[in-house]
mmJSON file of the N, C-alpha and C atoms, coordinates in Angstrom:
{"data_MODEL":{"atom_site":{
"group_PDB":["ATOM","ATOM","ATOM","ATOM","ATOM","ATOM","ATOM","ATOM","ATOM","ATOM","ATOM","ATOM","ATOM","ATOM","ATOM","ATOM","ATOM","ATOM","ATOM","ATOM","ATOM","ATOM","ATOM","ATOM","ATOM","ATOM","ATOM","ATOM","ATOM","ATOM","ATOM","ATOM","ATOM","ATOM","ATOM","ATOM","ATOM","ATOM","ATOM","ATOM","ATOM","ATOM","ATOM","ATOM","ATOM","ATOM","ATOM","ATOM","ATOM","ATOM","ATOM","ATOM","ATOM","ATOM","ATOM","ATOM","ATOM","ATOM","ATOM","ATOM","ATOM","ATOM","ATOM","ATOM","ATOM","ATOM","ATOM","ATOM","ATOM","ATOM","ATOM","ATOM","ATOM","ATOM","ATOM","ATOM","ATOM","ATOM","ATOM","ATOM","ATOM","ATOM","ATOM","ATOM","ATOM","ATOM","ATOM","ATOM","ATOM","ATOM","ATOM","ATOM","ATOM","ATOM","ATOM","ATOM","ATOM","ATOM","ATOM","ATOM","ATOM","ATOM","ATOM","ATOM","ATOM","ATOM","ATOM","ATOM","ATOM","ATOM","ATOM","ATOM","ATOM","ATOM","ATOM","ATOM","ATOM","ATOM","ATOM","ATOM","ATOM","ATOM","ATOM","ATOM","ATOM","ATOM","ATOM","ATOM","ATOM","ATOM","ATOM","ATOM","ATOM","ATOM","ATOM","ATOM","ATOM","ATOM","ATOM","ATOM","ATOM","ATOM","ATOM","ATOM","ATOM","ATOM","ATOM","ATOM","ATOM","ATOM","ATOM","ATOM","ATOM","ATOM","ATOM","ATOM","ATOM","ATOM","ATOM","ATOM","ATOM","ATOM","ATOM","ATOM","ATOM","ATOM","ATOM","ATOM","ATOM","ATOM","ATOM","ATOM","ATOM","ATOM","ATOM","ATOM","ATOM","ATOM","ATOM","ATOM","ATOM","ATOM","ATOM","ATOM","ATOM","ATOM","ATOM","ATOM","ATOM","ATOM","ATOM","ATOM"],
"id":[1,2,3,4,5,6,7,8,9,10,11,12,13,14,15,16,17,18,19,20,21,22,23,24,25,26,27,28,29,30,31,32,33,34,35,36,37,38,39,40,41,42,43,44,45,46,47,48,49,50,51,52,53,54,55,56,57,58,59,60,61,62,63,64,65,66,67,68,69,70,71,72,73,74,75,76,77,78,79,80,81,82,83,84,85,86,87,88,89,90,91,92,93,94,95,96,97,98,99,100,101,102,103,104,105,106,107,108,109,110,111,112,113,114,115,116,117,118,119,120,121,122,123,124,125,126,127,128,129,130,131,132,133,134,135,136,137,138,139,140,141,142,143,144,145,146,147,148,149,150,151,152,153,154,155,156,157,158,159,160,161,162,163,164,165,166,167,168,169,170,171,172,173,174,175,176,177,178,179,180,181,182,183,184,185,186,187,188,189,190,191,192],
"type_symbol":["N","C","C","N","C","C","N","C","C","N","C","C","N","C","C","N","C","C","N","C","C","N","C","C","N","C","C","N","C","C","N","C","C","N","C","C","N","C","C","N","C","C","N","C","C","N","C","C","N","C","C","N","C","C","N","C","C","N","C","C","N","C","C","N","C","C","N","C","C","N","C","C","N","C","C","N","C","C","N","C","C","N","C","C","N","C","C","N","C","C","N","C","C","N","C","C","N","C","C","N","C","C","N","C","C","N","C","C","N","C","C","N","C","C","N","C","C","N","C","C","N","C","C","N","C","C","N","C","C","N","C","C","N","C","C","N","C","C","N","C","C","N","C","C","N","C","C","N","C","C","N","C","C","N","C","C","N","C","C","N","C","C","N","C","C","N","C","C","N","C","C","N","C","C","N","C","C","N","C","C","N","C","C","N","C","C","N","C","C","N","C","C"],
"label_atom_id":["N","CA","C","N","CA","C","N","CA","C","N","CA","C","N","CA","C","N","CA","C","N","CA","C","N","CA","C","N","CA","C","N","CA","C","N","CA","C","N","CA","C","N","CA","C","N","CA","C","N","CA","C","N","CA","C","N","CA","C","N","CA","C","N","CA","C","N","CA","C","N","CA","C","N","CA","C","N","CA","C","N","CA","C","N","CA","C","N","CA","C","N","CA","C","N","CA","C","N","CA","C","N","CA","C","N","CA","C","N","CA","C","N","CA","C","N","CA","C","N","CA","C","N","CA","C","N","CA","C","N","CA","C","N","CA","C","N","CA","C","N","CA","C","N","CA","C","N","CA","C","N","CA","C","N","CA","C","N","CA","C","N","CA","C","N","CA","C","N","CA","C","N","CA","C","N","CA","C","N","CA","C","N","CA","C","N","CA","C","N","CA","C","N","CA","C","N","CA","C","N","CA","C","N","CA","C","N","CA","C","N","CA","C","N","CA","C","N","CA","C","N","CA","C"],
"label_alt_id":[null,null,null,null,null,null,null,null,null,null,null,null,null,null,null,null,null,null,null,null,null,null,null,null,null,null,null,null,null,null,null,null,null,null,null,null,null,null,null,null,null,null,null,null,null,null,null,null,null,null,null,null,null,null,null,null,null,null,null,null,null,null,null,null,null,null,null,null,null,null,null,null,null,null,null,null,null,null,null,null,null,null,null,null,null,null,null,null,null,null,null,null,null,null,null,null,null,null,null,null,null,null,null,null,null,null,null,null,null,null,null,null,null,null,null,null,null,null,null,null,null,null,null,null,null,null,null,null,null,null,null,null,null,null,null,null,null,null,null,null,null,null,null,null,null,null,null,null,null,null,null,null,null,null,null,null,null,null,null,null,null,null,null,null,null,null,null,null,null,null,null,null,null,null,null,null,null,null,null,null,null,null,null,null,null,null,null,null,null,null,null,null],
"label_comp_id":["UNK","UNK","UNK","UNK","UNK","UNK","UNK","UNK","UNK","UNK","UNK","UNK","UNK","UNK","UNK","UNK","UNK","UNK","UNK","UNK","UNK","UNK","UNK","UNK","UNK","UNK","UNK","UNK","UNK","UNK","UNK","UNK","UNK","UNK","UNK","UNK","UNK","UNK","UNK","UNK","UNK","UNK","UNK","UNK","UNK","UNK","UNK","UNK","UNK","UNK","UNK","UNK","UNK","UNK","UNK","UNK","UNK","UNK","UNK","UNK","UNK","UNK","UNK","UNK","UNK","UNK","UNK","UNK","UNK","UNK","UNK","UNK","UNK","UNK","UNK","UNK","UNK","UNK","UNK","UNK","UNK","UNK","UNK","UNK","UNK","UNK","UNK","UNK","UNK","UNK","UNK","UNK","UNK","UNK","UNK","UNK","UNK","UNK","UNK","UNK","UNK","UNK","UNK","UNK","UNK","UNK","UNK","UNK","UNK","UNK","UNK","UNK","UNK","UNK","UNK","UNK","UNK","UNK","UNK","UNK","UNK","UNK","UNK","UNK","UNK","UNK","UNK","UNK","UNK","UNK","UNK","UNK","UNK","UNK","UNK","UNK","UNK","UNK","UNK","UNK","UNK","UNK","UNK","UNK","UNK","UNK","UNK","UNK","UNK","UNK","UNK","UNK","UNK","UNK","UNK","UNK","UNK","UNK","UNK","UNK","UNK","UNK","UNK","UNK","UNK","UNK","UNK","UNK","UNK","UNK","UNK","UNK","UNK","UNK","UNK","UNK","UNK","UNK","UNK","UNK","UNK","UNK","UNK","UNK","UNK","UNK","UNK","UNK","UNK","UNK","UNK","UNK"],
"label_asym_id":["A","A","A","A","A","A","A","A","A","A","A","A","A","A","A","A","A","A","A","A","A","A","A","A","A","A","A","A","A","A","A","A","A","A","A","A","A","A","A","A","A","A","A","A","A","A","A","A","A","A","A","A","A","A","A","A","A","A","A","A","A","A","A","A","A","A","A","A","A","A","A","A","A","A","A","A","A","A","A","A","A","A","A","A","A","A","A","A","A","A","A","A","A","A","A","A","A","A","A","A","A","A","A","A","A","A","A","A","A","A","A","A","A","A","A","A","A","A","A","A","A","A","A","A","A","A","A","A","A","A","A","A","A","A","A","A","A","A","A","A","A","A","A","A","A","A","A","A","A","A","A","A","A","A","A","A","A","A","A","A","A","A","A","A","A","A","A","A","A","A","A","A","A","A","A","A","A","A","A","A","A","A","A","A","A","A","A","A","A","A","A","A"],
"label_entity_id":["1","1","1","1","1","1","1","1","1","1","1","1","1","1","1","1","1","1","1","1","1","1","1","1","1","1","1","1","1","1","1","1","1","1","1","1","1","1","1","1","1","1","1","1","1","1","1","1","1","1","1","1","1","1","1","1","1","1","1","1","1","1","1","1","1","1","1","1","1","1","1","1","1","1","1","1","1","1","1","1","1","1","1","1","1","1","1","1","1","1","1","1","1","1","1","1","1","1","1","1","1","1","1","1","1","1","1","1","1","1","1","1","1","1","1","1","1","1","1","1","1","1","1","1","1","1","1","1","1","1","1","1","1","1","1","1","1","1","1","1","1","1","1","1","1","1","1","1","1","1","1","1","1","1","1","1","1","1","1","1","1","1","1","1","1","1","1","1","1","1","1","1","1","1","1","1","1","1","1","1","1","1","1","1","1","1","1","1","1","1","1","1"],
"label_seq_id":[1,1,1,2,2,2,3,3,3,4,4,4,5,5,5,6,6,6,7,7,7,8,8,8,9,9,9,10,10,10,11,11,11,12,12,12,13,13,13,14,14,14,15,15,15,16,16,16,17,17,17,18,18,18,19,19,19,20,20,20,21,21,21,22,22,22,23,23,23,24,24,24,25,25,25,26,26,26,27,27,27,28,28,28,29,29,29,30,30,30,31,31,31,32,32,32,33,33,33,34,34,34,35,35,35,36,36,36,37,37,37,38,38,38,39,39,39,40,40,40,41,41,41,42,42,42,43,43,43,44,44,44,45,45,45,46,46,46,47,47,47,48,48,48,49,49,49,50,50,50,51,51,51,52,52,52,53,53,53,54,54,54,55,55,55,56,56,56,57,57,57,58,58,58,59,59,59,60,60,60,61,61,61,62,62,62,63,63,63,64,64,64],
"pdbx_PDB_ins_code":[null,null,null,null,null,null,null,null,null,null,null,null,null,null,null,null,null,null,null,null,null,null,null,null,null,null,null,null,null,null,null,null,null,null,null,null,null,null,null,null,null,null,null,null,null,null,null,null,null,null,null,null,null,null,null,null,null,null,null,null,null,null,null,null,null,null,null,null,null,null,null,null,null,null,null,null,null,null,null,null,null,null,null,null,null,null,null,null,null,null,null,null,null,null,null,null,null,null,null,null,null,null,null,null,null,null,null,null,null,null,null,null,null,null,null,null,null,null,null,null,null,null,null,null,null,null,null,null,null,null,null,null,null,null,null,null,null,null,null,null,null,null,null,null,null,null,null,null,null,null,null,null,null,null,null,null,null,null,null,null,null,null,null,null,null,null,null,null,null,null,null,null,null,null,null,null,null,null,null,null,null,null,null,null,null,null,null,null,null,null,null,null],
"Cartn_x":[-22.963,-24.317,-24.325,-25.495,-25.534,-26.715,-26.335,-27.546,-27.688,-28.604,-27.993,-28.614,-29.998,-30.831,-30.269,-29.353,-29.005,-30.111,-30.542,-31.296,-30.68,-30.682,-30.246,-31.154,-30.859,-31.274,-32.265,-33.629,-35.051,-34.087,-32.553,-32.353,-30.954,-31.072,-29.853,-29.072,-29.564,-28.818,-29.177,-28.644,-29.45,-28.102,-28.163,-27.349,-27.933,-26.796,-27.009,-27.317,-27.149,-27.539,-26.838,-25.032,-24.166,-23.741,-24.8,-24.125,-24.893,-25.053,-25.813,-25.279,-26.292,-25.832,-26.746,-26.867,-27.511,-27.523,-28.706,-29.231,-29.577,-29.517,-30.339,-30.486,-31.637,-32.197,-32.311,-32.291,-32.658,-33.416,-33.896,-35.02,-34.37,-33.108,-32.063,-30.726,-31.035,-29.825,-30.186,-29.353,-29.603,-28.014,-27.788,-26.493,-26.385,-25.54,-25.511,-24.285,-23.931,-23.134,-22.446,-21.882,-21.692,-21.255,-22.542,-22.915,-22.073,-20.678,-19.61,-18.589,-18.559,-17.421,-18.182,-19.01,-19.42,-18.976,-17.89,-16.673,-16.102,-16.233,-15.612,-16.099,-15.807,-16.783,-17.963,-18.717,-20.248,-20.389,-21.308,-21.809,-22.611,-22.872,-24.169,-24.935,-25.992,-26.761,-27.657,-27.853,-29.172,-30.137,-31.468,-32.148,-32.761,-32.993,-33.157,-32.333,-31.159,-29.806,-30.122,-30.747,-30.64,-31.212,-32.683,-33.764,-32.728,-32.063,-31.663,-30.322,-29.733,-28.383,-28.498,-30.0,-30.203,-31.195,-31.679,-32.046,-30.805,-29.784,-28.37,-27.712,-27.943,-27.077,-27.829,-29.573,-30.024,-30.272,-29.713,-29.408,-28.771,-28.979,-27.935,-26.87,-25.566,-24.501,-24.104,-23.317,-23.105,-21.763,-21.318,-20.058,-19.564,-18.158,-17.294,-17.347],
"Cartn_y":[161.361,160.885,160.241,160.415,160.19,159.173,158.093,156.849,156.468,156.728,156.502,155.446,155.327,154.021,152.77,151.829,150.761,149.868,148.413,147.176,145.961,144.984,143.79,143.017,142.447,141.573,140.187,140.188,139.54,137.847,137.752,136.345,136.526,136.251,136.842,135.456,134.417,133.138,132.724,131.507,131.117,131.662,131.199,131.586,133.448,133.742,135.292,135.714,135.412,136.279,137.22,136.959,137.486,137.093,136.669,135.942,136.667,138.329,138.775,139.89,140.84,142.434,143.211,144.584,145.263,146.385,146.679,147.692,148.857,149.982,151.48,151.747,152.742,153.235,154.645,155.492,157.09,156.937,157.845,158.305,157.912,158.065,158.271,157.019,156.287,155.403,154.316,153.226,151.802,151.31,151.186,150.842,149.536,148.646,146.976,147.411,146.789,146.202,145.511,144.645,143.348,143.818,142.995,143.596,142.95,142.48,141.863,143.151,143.9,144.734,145.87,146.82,148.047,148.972,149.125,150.465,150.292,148.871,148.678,149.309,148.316,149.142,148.936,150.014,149.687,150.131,149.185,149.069,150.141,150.911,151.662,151.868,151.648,151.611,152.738,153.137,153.973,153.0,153.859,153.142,151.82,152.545,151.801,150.662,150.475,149.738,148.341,149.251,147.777,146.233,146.281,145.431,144.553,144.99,144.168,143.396,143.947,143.706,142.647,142.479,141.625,140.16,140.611,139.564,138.77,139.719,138.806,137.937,138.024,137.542,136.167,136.25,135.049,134.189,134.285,133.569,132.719,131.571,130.196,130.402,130.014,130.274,128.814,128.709,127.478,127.731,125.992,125.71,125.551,125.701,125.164,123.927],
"Cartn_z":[37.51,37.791,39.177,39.647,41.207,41.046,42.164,41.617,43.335,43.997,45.341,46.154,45.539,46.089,45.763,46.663,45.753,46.796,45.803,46.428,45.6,46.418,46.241,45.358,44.254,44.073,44.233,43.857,44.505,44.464,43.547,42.891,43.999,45.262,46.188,46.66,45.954,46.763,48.039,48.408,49.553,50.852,51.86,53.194,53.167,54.027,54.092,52.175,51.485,50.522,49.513,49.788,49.422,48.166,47.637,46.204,45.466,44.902,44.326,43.536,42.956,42.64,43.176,42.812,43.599,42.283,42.453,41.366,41.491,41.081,41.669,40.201,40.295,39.279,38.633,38.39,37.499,36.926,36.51,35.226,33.685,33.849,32.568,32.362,33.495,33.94,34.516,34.545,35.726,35.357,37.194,37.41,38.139,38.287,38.497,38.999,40.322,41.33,41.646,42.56,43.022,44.355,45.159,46.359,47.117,47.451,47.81,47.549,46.764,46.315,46.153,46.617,46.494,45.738,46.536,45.797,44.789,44.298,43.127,41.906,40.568,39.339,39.214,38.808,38.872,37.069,36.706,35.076,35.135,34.073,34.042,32.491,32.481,31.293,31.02,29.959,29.662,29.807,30.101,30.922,29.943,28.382,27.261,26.926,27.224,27.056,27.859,29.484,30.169,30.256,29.68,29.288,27.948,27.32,25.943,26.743,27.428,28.388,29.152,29.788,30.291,29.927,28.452,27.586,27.266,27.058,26.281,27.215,28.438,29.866,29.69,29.703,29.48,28.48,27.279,26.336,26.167,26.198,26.368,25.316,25.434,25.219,24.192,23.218,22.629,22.752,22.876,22.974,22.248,21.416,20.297,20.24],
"occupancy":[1.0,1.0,1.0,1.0,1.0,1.0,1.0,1.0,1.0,1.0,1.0,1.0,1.0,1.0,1.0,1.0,1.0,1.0,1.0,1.0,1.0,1.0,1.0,1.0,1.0,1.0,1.0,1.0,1.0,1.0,1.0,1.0,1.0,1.0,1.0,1.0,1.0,1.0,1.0,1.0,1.0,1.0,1.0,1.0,1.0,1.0,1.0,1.0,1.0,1.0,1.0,1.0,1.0,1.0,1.0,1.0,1.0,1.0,1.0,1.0,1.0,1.0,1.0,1.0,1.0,1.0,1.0,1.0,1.0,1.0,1.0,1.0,1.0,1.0,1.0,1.0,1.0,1.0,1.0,1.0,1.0,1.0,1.0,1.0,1.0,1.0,1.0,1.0,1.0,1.0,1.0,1.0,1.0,1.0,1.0,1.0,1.0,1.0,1.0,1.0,1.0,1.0,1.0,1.0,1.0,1.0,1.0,1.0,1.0,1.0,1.0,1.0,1.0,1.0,1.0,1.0,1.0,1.0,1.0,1.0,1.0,1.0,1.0,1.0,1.0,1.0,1.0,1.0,1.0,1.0,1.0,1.0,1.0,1.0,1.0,1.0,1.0,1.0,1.0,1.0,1.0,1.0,1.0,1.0,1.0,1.0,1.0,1.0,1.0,1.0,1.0,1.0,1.0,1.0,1.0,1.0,1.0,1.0,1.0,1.0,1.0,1.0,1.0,1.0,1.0,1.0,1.0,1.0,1.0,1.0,1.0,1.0,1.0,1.0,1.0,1.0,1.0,1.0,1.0,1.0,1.0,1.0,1.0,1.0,1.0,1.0,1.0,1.0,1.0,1.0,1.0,1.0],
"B_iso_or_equiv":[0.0,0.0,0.0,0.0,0.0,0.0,0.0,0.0,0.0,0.0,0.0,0.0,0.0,0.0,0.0,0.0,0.0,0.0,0.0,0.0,0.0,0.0,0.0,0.0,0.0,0.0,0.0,0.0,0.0,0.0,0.0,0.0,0.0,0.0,0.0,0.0,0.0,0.0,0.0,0.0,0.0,0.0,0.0,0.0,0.0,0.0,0.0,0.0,0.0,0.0,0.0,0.0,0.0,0.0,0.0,0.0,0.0,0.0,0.0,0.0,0.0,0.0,0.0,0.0,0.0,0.0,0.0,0.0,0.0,0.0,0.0,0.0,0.0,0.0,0.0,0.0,0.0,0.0,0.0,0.0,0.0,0.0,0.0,0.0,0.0,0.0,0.0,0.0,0.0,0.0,0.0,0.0,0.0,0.0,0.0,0.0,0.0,0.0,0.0,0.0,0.0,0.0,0.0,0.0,0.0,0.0,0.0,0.0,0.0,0.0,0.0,0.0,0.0,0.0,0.0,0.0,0.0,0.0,0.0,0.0,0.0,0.0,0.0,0.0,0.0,0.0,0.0,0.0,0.0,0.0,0.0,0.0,0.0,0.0,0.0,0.0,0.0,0.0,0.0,0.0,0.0,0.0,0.0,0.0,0.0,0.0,0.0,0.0,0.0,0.0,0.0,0.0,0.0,0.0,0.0,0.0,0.0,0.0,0.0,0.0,0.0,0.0,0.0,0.0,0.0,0.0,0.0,0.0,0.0,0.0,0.0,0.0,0.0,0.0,0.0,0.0,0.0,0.0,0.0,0.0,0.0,0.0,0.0,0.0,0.0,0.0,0.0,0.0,0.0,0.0,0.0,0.0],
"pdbx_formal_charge":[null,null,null,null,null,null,null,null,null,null,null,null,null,null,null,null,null,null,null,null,null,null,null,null,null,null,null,null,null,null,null,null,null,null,null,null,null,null,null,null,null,null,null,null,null,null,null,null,null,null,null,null,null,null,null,null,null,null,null,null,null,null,null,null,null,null,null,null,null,null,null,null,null,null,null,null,null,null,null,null,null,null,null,null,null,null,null,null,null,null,null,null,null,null,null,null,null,null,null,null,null,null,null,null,null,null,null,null,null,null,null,null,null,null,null,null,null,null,null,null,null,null,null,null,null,null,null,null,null,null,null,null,null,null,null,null,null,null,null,null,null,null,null,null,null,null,null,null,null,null,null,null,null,null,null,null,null,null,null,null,null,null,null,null,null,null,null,null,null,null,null,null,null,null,null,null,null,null,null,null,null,null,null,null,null,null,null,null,null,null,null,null],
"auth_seq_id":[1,1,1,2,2,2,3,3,3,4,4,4,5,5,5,6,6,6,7,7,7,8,8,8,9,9,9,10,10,10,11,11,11,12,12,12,13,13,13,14,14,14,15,15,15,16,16,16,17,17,17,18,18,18,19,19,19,20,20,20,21,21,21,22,22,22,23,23,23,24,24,24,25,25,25,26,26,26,27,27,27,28,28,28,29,29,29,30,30,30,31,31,31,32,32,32,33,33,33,34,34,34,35,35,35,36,36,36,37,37,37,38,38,38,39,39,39,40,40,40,41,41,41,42,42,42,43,43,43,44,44,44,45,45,45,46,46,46,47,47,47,48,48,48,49,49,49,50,50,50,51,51,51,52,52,52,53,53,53,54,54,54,55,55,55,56,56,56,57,57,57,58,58,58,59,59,59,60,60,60,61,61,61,62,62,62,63,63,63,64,64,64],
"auth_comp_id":["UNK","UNK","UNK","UNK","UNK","UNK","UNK","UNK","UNK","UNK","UNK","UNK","UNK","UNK","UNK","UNK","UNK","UNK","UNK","UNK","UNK","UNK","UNK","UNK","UNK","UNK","UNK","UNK","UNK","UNK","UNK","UNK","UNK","UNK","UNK","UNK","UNK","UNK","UNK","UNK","UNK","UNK","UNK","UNK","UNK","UNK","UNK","UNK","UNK","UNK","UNK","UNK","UNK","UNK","UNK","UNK","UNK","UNK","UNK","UNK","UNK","UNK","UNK","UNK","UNK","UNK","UNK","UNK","UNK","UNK","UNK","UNK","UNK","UNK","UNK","UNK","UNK","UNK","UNK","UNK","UNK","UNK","UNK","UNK","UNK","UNK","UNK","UNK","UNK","UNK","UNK","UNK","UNK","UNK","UNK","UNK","UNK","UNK","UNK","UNK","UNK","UNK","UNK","UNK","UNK","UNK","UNK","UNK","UNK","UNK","UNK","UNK","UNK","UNK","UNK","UNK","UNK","UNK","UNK","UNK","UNK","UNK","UNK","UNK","UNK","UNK","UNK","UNK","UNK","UNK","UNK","UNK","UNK","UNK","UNK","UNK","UNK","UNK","UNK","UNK","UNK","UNK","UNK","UNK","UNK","UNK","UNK","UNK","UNK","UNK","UNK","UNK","UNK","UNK","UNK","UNK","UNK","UNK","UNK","UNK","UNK","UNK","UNK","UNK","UNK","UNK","UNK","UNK","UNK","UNK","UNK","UNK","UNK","UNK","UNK","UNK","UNK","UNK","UNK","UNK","UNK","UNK","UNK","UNK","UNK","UNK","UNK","UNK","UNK","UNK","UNK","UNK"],
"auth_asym_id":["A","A","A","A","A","A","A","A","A","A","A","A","A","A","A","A","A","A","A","A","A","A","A","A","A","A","A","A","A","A","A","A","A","A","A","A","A","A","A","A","A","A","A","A","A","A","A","A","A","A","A","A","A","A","A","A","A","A","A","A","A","A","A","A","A","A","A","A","A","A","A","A","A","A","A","A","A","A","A","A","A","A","A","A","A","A","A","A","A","A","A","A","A","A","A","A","A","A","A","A","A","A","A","A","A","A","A","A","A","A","A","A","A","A","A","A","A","A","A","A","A","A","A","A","A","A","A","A","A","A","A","A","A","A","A","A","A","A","A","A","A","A","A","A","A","A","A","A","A","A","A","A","A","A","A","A","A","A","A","A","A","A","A","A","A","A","A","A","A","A","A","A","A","A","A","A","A","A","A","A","A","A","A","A","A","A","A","A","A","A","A","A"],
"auth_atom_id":["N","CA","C","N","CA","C","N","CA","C","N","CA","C","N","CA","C","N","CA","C","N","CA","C","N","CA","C","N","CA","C","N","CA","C","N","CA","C","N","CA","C","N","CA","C","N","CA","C","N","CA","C","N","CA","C","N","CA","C","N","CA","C","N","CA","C","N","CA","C","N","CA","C","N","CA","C","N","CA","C","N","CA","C","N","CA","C","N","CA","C","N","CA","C","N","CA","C","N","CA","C","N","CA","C","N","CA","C","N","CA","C","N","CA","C","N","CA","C","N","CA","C","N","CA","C","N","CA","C","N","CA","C","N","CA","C","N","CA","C","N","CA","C","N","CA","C","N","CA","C","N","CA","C","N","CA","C","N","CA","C","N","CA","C","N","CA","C","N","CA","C","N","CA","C","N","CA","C","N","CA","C","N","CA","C","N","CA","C","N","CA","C","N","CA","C","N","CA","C","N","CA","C","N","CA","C","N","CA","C","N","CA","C","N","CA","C","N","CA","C","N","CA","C"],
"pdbx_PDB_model_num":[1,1,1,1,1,1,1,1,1,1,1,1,1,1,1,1,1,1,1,1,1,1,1,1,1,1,1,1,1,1,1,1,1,1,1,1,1,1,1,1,1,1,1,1,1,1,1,1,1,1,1,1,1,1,1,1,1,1,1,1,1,1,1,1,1,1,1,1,1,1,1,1,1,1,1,1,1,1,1,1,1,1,1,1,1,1,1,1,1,1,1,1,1,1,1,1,1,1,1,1,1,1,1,1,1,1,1,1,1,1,1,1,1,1,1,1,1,1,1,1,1,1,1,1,1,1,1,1,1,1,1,1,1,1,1,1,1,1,1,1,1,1,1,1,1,1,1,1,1,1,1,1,1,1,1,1,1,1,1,1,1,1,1,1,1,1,1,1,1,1,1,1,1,1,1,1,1,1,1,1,1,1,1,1,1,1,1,1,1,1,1,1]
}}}
């Protein structure tokens, strides 16, 4: 799969902005980044997958 539009993140941190990910999109897919490491691994979701993926990220977390 070929995902080729990548964009940074609207939540990019303050200074230059390097504290972020970077997202591109498909019809069928959405892939997440870390716009510091490009070449590295990139996540990829059905496109259905990603909305719940990113409900769970913001869910406060409880401590032991």
């Amino acid at each position: 799969m070929s995902i080729p539009d990548w964009r940074k993140s609207s939540y990019s941190g303050g200074g230059d902005g390097n504290n972020c990910v970077e997202i591109a999109t498909s019809p069928t897919h959405t892939a997440v980044r870390d716009s510091k490491a490009p070449a590295r691994a990139t996540l990829t979701f059905p496109t259905a997958a990603f909305t719940p993926f990113l409900e769970a990220l913001k869910k406060p977390t409880r401590k032991p």
